[in-house]
C-alpha positions as CSV (number, residue, x, y, z in Angstrom):
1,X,-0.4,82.7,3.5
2,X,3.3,82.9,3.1
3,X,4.8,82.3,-0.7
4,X,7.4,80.2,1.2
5,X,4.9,77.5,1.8
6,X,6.0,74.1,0.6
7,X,2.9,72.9,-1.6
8,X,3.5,69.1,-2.8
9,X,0.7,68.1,-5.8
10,X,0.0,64.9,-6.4
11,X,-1.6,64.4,-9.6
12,X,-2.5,62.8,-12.9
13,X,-2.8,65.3,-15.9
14,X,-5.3,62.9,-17.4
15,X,-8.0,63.0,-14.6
16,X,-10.4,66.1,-14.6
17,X,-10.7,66.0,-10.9
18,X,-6.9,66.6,-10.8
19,X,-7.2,69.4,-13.3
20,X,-9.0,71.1,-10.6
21,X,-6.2,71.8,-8.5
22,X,-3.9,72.9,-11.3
23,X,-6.2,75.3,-13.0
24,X,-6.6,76.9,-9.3
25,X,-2.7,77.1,-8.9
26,X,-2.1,78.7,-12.1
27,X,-4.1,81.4,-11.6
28,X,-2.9,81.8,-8.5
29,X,0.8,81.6,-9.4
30,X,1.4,79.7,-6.3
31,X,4.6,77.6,-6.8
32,X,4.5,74.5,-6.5
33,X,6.1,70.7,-6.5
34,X,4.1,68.2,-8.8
35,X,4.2,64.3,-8.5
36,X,2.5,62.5,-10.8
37,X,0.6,59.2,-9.7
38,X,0.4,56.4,-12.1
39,X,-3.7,55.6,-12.5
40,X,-2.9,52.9,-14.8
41,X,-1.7,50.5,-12.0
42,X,-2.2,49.6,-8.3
43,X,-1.3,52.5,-6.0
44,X,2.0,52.2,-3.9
45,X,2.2,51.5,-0.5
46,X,4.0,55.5,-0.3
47,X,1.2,57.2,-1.9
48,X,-1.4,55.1,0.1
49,X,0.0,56.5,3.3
50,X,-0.4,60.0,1.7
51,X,-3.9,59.8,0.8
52,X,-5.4,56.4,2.2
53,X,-8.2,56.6,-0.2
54,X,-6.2,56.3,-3.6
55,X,-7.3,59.1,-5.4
56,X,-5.8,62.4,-7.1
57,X,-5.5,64.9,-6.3
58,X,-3.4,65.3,-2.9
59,X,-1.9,68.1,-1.5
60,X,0.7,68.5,0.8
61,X,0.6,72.1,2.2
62,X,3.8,72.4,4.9
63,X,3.4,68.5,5.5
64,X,-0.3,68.7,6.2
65,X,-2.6,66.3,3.5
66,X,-5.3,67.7,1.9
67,X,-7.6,65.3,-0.2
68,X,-10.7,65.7,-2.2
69,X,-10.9,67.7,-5.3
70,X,-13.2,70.3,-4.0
71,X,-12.1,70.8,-0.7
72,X,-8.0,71.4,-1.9
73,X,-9.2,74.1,-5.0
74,X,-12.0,75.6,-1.9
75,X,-8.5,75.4,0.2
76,X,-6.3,76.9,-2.1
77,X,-8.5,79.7,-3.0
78,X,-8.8,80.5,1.1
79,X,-5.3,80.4,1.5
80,X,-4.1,83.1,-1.2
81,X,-6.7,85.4,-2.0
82,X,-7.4,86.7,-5.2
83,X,-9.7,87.5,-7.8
84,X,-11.3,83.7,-7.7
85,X,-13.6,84.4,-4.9
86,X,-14.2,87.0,-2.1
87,X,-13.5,86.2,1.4
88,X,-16.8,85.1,2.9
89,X,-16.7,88.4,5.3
90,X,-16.0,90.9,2.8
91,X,-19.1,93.0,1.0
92,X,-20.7,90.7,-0.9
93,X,-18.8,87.6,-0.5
94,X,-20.9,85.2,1.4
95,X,-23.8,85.3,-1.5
96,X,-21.1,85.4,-4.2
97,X,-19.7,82.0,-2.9
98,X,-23.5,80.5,-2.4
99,X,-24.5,81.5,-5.8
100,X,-20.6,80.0,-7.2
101,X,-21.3,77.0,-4.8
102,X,-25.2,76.7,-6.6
103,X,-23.7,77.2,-10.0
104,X,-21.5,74.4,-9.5
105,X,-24.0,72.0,-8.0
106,X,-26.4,72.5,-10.6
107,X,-23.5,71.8,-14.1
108,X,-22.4,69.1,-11.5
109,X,-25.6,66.8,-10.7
110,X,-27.7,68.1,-13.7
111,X,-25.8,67.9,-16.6
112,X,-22.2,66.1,-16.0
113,X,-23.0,63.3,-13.6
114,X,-26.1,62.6,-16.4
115,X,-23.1,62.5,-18.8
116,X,-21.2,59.0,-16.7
117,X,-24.0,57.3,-18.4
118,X,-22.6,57.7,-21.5
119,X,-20.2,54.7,-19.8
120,X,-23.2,52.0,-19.4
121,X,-24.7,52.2,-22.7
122,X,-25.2,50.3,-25.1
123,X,-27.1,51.5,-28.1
124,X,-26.9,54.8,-30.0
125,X,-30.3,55.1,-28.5
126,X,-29.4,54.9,-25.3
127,X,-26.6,57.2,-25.6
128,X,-29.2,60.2,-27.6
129,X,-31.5,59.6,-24.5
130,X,-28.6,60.2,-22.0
131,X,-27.4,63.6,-24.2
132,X,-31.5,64.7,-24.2
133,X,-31.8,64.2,-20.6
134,X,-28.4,66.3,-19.8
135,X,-29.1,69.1,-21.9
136,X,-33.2,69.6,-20.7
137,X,-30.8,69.5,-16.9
138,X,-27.8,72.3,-18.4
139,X,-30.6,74.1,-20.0
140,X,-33.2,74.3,-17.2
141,X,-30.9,74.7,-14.1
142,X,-27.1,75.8,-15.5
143,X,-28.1,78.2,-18.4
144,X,-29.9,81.1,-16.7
145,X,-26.9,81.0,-13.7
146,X,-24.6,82.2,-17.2
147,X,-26.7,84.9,-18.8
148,X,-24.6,87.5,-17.2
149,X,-21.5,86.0,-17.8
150,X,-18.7,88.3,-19.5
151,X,-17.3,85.6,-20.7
152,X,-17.2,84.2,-17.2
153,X,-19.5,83.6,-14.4
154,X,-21.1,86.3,-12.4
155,X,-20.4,88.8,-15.0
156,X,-16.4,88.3,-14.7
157,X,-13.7,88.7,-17.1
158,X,-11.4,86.8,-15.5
159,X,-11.9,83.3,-14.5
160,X,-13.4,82.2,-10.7
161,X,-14.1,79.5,-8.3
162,X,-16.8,78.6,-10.9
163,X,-15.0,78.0,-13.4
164,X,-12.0,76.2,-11.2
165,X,-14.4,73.4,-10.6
166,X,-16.6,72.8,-13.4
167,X,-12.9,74.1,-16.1
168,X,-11.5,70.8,-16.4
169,X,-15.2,69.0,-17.5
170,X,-16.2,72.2,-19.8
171,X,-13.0,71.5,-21.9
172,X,-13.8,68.1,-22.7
173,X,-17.2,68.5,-23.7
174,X,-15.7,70.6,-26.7
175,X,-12.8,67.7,-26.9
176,X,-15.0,64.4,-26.4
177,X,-17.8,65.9,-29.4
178,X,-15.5,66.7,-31.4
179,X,-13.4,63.3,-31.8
180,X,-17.2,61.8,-31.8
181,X,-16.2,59.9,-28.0
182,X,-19.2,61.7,-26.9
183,X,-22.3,61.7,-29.5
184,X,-22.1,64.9,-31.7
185,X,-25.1,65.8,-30.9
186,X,-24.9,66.6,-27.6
187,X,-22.4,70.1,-28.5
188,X,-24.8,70.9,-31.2
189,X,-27.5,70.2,-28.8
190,X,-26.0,72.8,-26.1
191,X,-25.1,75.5,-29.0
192,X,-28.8,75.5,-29.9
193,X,-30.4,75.1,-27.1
194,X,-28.4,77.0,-24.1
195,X,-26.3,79.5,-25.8
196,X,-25.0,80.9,-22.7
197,X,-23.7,78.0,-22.0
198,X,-22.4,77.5,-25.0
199,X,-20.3,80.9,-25.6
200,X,-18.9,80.3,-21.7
201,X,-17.8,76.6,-22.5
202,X,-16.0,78.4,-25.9
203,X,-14.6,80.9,-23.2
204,X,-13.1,78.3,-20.8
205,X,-11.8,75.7,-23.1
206,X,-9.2,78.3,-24.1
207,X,-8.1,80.0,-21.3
208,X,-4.5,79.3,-20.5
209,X,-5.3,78.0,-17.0
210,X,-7.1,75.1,-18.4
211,X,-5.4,74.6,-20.7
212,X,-1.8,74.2,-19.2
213,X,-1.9,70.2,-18.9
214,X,-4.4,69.7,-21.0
215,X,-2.9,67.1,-23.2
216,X,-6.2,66.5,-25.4
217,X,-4.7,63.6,-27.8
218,X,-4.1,61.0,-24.9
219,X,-7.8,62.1,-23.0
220,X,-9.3,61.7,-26.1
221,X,-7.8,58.4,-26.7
222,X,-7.6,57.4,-22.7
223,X,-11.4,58.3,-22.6
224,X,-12.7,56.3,-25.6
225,X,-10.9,53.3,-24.6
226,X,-12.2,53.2,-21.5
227,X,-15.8,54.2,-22.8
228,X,-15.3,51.6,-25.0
229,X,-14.5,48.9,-22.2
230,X,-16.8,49.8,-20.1
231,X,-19.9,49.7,-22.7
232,X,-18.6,46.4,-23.8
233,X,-18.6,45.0,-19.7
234,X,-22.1,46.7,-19.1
C-alpha cells in the first residue's frame, strides 16, 4: 500500500480493543489521524454513521470503514507488510498465521473471556474460583504455544500479530494485580504456575508499542469503578 494513504482512527485510549489498532500502527509506523470517541456518553449521530454499531475502533482507510478490532489490526498488517506476520503465500506463512490465529483463540476464550467474570461477582470466593478456572485454561491451552518464545511468540524478538491482539489485555493483567482491581492472586498464580506465560506478559507489558497510550492511572481507576458497579448491580 501507498504511505500516502489517508488512515482516519477512531479510538478511545482507555478500551483494550482500541489498543489493538494502535499497537499495530506503531509498529508499523504507518501515519496516521486519530479521533477520540467519548465512551462515557451516548454516541453522536456523526460517529454512528461511521461505524453504525457504536464501538471503537474504526478506521477510515481512503474513505473506506473498517470496524471490528480484529479484522482492522488483520487489515492493517495485510496492507503494509512487515515483520508482524508473513503473507499467507510466502514459505511458511499460512501455518505461521494458523498457529498466531490458534495462539490468540486459546489466551482469548480460555483465559481472558474467564477473566469478565471478575465483573459479576460477588464474593472473594467467587472471584478466587474465576482466577482458578482462568489460570488451569492459560496453563493448559496458552502456556505450551509460548515455550519457544524469545521473548515473543513463535520464537521472535520482535513483537507479531500475536502479540498485536492479545498486547493491550497482557498489560493489564500486570496493571489490574498490581493495584489489587484484579485479585493478587491471579499474577502470582500465572508466575508459578505458567512461567512462559509469565516472562512473555513481563516482555509485552514494556514494549514501546504497547505502551504508547497506555495511560495506566485512569484504566486502573476507570476499571475498578466500573468493576465496582457492576458487582454491586449483579
Amino acid at each position: 500500500m501507498s504511505s500516502q494513504d489517508k488512515l482516519i482512527l477512531y479510538t478511545n485510549h482507555r478500551c483494550p480493543w482500541a489498543h489493538r489498532a494502535h499497537i499495530a500502527l506503531a509498529e508499523l509506523k504507518v501515519p496516521f489521524e486519530e479521533v477520540i470517541i467519548d465512551l462515557d456518553t451516548p454516541r453522536t449521530p456523526e460517529y454512528l454513521k461511521i461505524n453504525p454499531r457504536g464501538l471503537v475502533p474504526a478506521l477510515s482507510y481512503n474513505g473506506e470503514i473498517i470496524i471490528e478490532s480484529g479484522i482492522v489490526a488483520q487489515f492493517l498488517t495485510d496492507a503494509y507488510p512487515s515483520h508482524l506476520v508473513p503473507a499467507s503465500n510466502a514459505p511458511g506463512g499460512a501455518l505461521r498465521r494458523a498457529r498466531i490465529a490458534l495462539f490468540v483463540d486459546a489466551f482469548t476464550t480460555k483465559f481472558n473471556s474467564v477473566l469478565f467474570g471478575l465483573w459479576s461477582a460477588k464474593t472473594e470466593e467467587d472471584k478466587q474460583a474465576i482466577v482458578e478456572k482462568a489460570v488451569a485454561g492459560l496453563v493448559k491451552e496458552v502456556e505450551p504455544l509460548l515455550a519457544d518464545a524469545k521473548p515473543f511468540f513463535g520464537g521472535s524478538d520482535k513483537l507479531t500479530l500475536a502479540e498485536v491482539l492479545t498486547g493491550s489485555f497482557a498489560i493489564r493483567i500486570k496493571s489490574l494485580t498490581s493495584a489489587e482491581v484484579y485479585p493478587r492472586t491471579l499474577w502470582t498464580a500465572i508466575k508459578e504456575q505458567a512461567p512462559n506465560v509469565a516472562k512473555w506478559v513481563e516482555a509485552v507489558s514494556v514494549h514501546p508499542s504497547v505502551t504508547s497510550i497506555y495511560e495506566e492511572e485512569a484504566i486502573v481507576e476507570g476499571t475498578r469503578r466500573r468493576l465496582e458497579k457492576a458487582s454491586a448491580s449483579a
